[in-house]
C-alpha positions in Angstrom: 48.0 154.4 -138.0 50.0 151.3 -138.9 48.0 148.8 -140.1 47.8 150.0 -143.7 51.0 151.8 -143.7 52.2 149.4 -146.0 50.1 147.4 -148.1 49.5 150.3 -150.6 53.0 150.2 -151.2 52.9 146.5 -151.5 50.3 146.5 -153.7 51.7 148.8 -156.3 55.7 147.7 -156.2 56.2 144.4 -153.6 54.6 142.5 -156.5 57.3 143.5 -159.5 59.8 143.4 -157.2 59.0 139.5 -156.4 58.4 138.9 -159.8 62.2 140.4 -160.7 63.8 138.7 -157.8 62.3 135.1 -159.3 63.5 136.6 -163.2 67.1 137.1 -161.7 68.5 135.7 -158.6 69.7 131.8 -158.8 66.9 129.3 -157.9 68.1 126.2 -156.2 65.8 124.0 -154.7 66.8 123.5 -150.9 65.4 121.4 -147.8 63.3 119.9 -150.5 61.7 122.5 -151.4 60.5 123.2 -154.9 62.0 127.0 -154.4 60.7 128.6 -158.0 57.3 127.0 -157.9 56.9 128.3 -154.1 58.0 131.8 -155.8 55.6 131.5 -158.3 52.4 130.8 -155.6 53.3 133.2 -153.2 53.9 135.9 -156.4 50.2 135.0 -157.4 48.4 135.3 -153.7 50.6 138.5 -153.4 48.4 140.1 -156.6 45.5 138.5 -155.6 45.8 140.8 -152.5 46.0 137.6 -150.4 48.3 138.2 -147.8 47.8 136.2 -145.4 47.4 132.8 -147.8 51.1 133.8 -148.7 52.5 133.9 -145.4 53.3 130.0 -145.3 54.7 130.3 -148.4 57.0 132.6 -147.8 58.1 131.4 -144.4 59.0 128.1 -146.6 60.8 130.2 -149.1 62.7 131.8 -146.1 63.7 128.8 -144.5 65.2 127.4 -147.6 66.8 130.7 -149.0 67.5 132.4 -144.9 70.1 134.6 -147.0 67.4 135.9 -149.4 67.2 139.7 -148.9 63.4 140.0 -151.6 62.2 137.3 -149.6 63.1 138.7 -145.9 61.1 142.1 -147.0 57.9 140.0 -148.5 57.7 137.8 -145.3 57.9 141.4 -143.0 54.7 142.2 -145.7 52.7 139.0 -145.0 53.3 139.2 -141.4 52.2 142.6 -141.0 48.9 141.3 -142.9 48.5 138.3 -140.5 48.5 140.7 -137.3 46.0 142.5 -138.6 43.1 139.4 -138.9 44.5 138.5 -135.2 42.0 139.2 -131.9 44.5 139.1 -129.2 46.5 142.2 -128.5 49.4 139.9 -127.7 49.5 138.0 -130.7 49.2 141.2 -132.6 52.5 142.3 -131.2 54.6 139.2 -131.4 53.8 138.8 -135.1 54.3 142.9 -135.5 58.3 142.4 -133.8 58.6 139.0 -135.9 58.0 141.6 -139.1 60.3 144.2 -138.1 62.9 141.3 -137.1 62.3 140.6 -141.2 62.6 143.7 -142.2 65.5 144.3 -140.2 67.7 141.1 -141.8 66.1 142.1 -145.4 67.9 145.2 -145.0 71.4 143.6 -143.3 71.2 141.2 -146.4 71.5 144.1 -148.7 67.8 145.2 -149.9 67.9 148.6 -150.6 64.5 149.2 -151.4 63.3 152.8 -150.7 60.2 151.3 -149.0 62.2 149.2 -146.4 63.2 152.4 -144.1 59.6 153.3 -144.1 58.5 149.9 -143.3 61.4 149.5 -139.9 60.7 153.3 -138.7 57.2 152.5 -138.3 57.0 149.3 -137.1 57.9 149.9 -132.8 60.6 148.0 -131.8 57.9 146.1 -129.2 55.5 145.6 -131.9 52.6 148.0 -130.1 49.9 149.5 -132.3 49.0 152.7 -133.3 46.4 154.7 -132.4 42.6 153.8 -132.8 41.1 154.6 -136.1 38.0 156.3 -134.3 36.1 157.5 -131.6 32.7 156.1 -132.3 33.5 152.5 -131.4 31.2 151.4 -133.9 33.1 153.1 -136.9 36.5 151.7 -135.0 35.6 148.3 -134.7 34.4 147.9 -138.5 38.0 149.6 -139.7 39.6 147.2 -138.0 37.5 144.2 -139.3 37.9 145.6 -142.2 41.4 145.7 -142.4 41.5 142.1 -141.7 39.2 141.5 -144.4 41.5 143.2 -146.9 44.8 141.2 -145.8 42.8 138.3 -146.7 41.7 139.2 -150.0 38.1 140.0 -149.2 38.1 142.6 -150.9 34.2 143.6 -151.3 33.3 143.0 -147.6 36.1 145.0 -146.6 34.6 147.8 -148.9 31.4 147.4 -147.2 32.8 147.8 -144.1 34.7 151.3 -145.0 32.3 152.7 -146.1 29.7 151.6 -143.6 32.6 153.4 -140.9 32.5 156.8 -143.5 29.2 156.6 -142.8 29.2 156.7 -138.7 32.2 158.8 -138.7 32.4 161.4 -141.9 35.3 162.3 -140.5 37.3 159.4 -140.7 40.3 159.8 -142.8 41.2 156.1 -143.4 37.4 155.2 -144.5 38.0 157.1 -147.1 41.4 156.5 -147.9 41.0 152.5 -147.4 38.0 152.1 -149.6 39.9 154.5 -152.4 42.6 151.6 -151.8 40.1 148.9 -152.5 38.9 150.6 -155.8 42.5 150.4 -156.8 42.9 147.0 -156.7 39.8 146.5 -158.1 40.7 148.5 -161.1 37.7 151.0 -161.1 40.3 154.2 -160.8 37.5 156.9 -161.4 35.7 155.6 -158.0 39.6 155.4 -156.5 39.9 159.1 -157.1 36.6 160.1 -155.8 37.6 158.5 -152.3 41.2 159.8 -152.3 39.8 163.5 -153.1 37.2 162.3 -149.7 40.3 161.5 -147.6 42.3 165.0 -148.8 39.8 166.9 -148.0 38.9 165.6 -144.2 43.0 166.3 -143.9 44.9 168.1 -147.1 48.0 168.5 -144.6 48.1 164.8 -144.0 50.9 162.9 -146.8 49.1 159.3 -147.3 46.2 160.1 -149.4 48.0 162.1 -152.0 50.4 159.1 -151.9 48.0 156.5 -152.6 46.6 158.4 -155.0 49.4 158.9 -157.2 49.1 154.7 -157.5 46.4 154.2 -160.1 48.1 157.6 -161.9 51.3 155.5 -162.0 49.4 152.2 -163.2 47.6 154.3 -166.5 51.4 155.7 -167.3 50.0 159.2 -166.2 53.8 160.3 -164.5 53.4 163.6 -164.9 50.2 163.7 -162.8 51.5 161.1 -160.4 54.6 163.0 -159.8 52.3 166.1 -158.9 50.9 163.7 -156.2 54.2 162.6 -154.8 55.1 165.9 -154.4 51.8 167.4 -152.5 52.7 163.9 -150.3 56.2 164.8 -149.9 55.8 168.5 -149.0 52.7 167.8 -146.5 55.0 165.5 -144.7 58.8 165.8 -145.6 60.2 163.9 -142.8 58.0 160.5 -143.5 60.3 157.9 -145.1 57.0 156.5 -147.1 56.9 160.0 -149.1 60.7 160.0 -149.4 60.2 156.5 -150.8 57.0 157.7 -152.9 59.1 160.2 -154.7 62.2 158.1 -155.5 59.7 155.1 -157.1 58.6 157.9 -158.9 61.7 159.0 -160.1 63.2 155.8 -160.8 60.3 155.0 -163.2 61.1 158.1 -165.3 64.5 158.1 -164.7 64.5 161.9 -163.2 67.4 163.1 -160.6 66.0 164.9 -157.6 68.5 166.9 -156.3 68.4 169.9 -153.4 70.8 173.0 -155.0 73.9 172.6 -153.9 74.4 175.3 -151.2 78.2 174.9 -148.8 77.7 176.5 -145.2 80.9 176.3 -144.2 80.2 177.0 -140.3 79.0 174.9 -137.5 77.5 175.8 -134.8 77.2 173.6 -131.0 76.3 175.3 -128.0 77.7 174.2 -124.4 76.2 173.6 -121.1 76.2 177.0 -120.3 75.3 178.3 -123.6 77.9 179.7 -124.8 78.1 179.1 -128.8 81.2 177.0 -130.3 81.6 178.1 -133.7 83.7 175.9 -136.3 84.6 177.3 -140.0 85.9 175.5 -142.8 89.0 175.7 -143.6 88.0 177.1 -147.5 85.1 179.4 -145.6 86.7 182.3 -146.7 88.8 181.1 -149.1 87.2 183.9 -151.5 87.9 187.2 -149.2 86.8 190.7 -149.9 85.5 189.4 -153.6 82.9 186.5 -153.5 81.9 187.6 -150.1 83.0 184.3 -148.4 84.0 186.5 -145.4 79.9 187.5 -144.9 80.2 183.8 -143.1 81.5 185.1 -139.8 77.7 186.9 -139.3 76.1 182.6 -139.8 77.0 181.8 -136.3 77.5 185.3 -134.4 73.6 185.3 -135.1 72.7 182.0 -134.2 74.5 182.9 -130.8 72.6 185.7 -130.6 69.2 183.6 -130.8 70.5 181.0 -128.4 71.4 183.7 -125.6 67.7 185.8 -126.0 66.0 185.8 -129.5 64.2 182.7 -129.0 63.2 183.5 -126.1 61.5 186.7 -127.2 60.4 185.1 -130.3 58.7 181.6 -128.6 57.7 183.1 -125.1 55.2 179.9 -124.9 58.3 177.6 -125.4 60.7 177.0 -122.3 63.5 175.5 -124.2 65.5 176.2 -126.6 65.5 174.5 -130.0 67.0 175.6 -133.9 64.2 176.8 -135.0 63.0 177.8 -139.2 63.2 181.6 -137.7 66.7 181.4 -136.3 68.2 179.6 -139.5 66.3 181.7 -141.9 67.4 184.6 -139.8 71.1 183.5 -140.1 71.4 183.1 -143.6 69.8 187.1 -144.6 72.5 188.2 -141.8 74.9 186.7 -144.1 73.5 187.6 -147.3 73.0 191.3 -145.9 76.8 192.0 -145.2 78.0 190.1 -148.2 75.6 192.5 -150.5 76.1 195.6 -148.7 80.0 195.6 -149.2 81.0 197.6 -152.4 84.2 195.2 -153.1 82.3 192.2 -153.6 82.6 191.6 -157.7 80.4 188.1 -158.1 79.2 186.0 -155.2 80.3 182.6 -154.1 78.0 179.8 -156.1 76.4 179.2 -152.4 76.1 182.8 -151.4 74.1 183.1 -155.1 72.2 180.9 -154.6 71.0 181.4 -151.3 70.5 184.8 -152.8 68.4 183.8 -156.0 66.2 181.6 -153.0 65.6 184.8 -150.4 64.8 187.0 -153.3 62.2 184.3 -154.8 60.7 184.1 -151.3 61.6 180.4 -151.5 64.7 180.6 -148.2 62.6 178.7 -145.8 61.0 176.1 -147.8 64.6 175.6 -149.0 65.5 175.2 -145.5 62.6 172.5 -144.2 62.9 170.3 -147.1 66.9 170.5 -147.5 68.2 171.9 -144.0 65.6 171.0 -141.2 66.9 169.4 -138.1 65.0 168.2 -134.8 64.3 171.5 -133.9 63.1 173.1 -137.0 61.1 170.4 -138.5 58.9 171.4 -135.5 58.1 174.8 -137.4 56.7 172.5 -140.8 53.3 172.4 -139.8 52.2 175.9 -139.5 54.4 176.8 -142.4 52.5 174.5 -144.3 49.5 175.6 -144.0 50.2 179.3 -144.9 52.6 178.5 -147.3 52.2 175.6 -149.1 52.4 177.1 -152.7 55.9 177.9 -151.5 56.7 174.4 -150.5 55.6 173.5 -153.7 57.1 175.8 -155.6 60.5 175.2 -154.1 60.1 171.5 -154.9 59.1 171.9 -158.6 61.7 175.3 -159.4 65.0 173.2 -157.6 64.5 169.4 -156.4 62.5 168.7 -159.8 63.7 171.4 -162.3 67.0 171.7 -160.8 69.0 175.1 -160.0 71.8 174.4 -162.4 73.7 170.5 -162.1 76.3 170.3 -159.9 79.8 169.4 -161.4 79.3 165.4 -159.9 76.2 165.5 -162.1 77.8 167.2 -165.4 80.5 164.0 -164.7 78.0 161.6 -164.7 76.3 162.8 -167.8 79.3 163.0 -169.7 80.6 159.5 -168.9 77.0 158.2 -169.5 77.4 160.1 -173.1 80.8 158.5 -173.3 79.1 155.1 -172.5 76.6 155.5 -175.4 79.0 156.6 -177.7 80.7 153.6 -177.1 77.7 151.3 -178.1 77.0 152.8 -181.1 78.9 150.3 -183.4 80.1 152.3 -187.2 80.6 149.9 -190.1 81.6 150.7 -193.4 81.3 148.1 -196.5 83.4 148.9 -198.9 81.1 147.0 -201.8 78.9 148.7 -201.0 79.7 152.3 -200.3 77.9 152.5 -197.6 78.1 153.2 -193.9 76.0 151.5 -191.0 75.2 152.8 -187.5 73.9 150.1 -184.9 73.1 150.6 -181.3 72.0 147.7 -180.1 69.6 146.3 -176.9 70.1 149.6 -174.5 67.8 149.2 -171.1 65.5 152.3 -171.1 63.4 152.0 -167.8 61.4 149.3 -166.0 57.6 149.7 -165.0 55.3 147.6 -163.9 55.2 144.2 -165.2 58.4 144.5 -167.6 61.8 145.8 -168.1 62.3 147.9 -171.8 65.5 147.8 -173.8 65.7 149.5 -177.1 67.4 149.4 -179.9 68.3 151.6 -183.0 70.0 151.1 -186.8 70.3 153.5 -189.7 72.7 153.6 -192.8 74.2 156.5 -195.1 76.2 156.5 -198.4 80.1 156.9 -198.0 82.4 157.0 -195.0 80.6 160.1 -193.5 76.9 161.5 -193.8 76.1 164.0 -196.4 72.9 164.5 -194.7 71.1 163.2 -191.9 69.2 159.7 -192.9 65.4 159.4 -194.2 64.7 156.5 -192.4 66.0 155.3 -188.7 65.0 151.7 -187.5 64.1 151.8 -183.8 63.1 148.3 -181.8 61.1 148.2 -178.5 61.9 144.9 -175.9 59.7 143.9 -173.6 60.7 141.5 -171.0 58.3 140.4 -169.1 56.5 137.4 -166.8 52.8 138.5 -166.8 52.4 140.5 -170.2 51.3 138.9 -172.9 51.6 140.3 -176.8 49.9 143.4 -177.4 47.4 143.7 -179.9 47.1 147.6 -180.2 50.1 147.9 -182.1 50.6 151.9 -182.7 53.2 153.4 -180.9 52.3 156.8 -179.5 54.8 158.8 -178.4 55.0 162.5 -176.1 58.1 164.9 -177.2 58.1 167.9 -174.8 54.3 167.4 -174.2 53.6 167.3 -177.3 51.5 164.1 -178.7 52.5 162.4 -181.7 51.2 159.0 -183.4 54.6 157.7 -184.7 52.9 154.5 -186.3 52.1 150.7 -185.9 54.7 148.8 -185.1 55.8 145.4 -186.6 55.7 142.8 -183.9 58.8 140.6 -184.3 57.7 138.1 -182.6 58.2 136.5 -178.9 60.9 134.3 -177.0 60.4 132.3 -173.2 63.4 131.3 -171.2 63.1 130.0 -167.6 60.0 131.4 -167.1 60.6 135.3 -168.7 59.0 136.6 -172.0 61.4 138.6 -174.7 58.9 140.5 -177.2 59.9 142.5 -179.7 58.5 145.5 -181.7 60.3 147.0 -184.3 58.7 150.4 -186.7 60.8 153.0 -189.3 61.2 156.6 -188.1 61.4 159.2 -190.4 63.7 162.3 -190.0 61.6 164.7 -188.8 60.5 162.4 -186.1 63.9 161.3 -185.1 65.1 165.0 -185.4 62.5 166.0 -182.6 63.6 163.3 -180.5 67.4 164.0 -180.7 66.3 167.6 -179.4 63.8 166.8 -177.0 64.1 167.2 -173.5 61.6 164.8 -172.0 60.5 161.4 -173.8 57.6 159.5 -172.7 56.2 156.3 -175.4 52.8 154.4 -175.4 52.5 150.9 -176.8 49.8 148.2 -176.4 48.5 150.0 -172.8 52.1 150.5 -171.1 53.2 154.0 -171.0 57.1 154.8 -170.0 59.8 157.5 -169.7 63.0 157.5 -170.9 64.2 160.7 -169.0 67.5 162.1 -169.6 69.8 158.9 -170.5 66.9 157.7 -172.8 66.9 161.0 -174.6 70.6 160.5 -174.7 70.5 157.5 -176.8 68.5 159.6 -179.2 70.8 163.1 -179.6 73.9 160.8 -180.1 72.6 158.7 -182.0 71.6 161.1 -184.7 74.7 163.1 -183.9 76.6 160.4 -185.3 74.3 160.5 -188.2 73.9 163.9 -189.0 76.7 165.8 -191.1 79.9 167.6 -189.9 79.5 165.6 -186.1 
């Protein structure tokens, strides 16, 4: 069901992202065109939820920036909007294959916005539309003046509308998830939920509604709940780029790595016209013999063969083709496992073979393989697993993608350089007068969310050349840069080590600078040891102050340990 497909996502990110691409990219006026005012308008109608008032804008804007990748994706937006308030089905489509056409040069120009796959998968190349909303025409024909209602802003008759449409049709899934939308953007998040929970119950295997809900979750800094919603999306619907692009907002927000464990199968199997396998191994496959039980590999594709030849037939009578199927891989795998573990002379498995282990024994082997392994064929299994197993899917997602099964060595390389890189920002000065040492770190960027980007910055001091103990006091500054926030005036900083809530103070606001449009504010407050202490040990980070709520995830926490490492005695 197109139509909506993407202005949730454009309500909750397109407008930051405009907003950064008019804080940072050049702005030359060209073809007489006032370029950063036109920015600024089509930014405000964008908020306003007014879509289609935008469109000219940003059709200017193209023509006088054609090599603008921001403005390419916000023009596919707007003209999305603008089919949907159009009668004429062939109007519809010519504006639909003018979008994708945007969308298209938006990602050839560079954009690399998660949301922009999403947005050219589901737009069809010839611009036709999805399926009707309903079956009672009544209910259909109010969705879909309702969703032209809501592309112009009208926010409160499109409301009416969706719920008028609930009303002829209880079963409709986007009444309920459209007018949870429109609470959103309203602000009225309790009402929001209510409707979401509507829309997940007419279809809990269906991905958008968990996805749209995590957006007012994200908006009150509520991550952790958020992400819990990304994930129910993701897992209901694994091979949708929206939930792929869901998850990775989410984890650039808190600056989390997602990562599948790293598992080598070092064989490939292809099967010719007369189906007869072909079978491939890599040159390492058994580089570890008799003693990791490398050689178990050789049992991967004589079992694959095995289903190709007769298994699946047996196994899918209803199905007249054959197709890779969850069975047949799953199936593979414990034949390897099996002859690897049932030789005496194998000391320690391979790191793959373990871990493929550690999954079969947890029960977890097929949801590894559907959200890390699935091709064509097995993605076709997803649904029915799903519903008798999604505790599994979620499990696997929250055990290994989000808790991780032990970092791979590219990962342990990353984090050391990005320890190396804060070492070397920490500046160490000694004044000799004075007999005293001083550690500065200065402006470091945390994370952005919406509305601002967040540096930080910290500064302690000790007697001597080298602490003698760790310091009483450590001076820590918050920067908010920022085109739409103004000064806070809730002052206490609140902040949640390891899930535990602690009210660190009221800060000191420093006061406020404007350059070409963005606002630098400052807040600067005194930690004391203990508080620094827990930081430095912590393992997750997340700070509240004046209403915005963000992460710092493993490189903020970074900043803390080596910071106090460098303050503490005998480091």
């Amino acid at each position: 069901m197109f139509p909506r497909n993407f202005l949730n996502t454009a309500a909750c990110c397109a407008l930051v992202l405009f907003c950064l691409s008019i804080l940072c990219q050049p702005l030359a006026a060209q073809s007489g065109q006032d370029v950063p005012k036109l920015k600024q308008q089509a930014s405000e109608l964008i908020k306003q939820q007014k879509y289609t008032e935008a469109l000219p804008i940003l059709e200017k804007l193209a023509a006088a920036e054609p090599d603008n990748a921001d403005t390419q994706l916000y023009l596919g937006f707007a003209l999305i909007a603008q089919a949907n308030t159009m009668k004429d089905e062939a109007d519809r489509k010519a504006i639909r294959i003018r979008a994708r056409n945007a969308f298209l040069k938006a990602k050839e120009l560079g954009n690399t916005e998660p949301v922009l796959d999403a947005m050219i998968q589901s737009t069809p190349p010839d611009g036709s539309e999805g399926k009707r909303f309903s079956e009672n025409a009544e209910a259909d024909k109010l969705m879909m003046e309702a969703e032209a209602a809501f592309s112009q802003g009208k926010l409160d008759d499109a409301l009416k509308m969706y719920q008028r449409a609930y009303q002829l049709d209880p079963k409709l899934y986007e009444a309920a998830l459209f007018s949870g939308d429109v609470y959103t953007q309203r602000g009225d998040y309790a009402q929001a939920e209510i409707w979401y929970q509507k829309a997940i119950a007419i279809d809990p295997n269906r991905e958008t509604a968990y996805r749209y809900s995590a957006t007012p979750l994200m908006k009150q800094g509520k991550h952790d709940q958020a992400r819990d919603r990304y994930i129910e999306a993701h897992i209901s619907e694994p091979y949708n780029r929206f939930t792929v692009s869901g998850l990775s907002q989410w984890a650039q927000v808190t600056n989390t790595e997602l990562a599948h464990p790293e598992i080598e199968i070092p064989v490939k199997v292809s099967f010719d016209d007369k189906g007869d396998a072909k079978i491939e191994m890599a040159p390492n496959a058994l580089a570890g013999g008799k003693d990791d039980g490398s050689f178990a590999w050789v049992s991967y594709g004589a079992t694959r063969s095995a289903w190709h030849k007769e298994k699946f037939a047996k196994t899918f009578p209803q199905e007249k083709t054959y197709r890779h199927s969850l069975a047949e891989e799953a199936d593979a795998l414990r034949s390897v496992l099996a002859l690897a573990t049932g030789d005496g002379k194998v000391k320690n498995l391979s790191p793959s073979l373990a871990r493929l282990k550690k999954l079969s024994d947890e029960g977890l082997l097929e949801a590894y393989i559907l959200l890390a392994r699935a091709d064509e064929g097995i993605a076709q299994d997803h649904p029915a697993y799903l519903k008798q197993n999604r505790d599994k899917l979620r499990r696997y997602f929250v055990e290994y993608v989000l808790g991780g099964a032990g970092p791979s060595q590219g990962s342990e390389q990353a984090k050391a350089e990005n320890n190396s890189d804060i070492r070397a920002r920490i500046e160490k000065e000694y004044d000799r007068a004075k007999d005293q040492t001083t550690l500065k770190l200065g402006a470091t960027p945390i994370t952005c969310v919406t509305g601002a980007c967040i540096f930080l910055s910290l500064h302690s001091s000790f007697p001597g050349t080298s602490p003698k103990a760790a310091p009483e006091r450590f001076v820590i500054a918050l920067y908010f840069f920022t085109k739409d926030i103004e000064p806070f005036t809730d002052l206490k900083l609140v902040a949640s080590i390891d899930g535990q809530t602690i009210e660190i103070g009221t800060t000191t606001f420093a006061g406020k600078d404007s350059k070409d449009g963005v606002t630098g504010m400052a807040y600067g407050i005194v930690l004391n040891r203990t508080v620094m202490e827990m930081l430095a040990k912590a393992r997750r980070v997340e700070m509240r102050l004046g209403g915005v709520q963000f992460a710092f995830g493993e490189n903020g926490v970074a900043v803390f340990r080596e910071f106090y490492r460098q303050a503490t005695p005998g480091q």
